[in-house]
N, C-alpha and C positions, 0 to 999 in steps of 0.2 A: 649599285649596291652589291656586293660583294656574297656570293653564296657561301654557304655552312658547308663544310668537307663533312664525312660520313665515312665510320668505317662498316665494311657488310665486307659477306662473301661473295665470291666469284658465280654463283646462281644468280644471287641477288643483283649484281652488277650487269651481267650478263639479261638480266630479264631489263631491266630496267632501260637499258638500249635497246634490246628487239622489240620491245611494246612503244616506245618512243616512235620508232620507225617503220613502221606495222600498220597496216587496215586493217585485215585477218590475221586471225591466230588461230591456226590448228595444231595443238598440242597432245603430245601420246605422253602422257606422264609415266616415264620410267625411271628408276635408281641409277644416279646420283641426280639427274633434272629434273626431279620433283621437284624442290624449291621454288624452281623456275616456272612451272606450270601453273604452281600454285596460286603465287604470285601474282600472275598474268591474268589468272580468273579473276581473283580478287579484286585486282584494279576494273578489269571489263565489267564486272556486276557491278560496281559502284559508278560506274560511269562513267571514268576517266577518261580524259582526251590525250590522243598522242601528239606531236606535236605539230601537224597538220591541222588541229582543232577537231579532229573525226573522234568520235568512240569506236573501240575494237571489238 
């Protein structure tokens, strides 16, 4: 089955591969990577697994 392309920003793209391949995430949220931080919590507090099957 064929996946949905997605346009985002370069945070967003960028988060979405480091939390893929990630155990820990220590993140210092500063301007302009905020997005990315953001992000990254948001997915860890829901639960999300990377793609090891771990949550971060």
């Amino acid at each position: 089955m064929p996946r949905a392309k997605q346009s985002m920003d370069g945070n967003t793209a960028a988060a979405h591969v480091a939390y893929a391949y990630t155990e820990v995430a220590a993140i210092y949220p500063i301007t302009p990577s905020s997005p990315m931080a953001d992000s990254i919590d948001q997915w860890a507090a829901a639960g999300q697994e990377n793609i090891f099957g771990h949550q971060v």
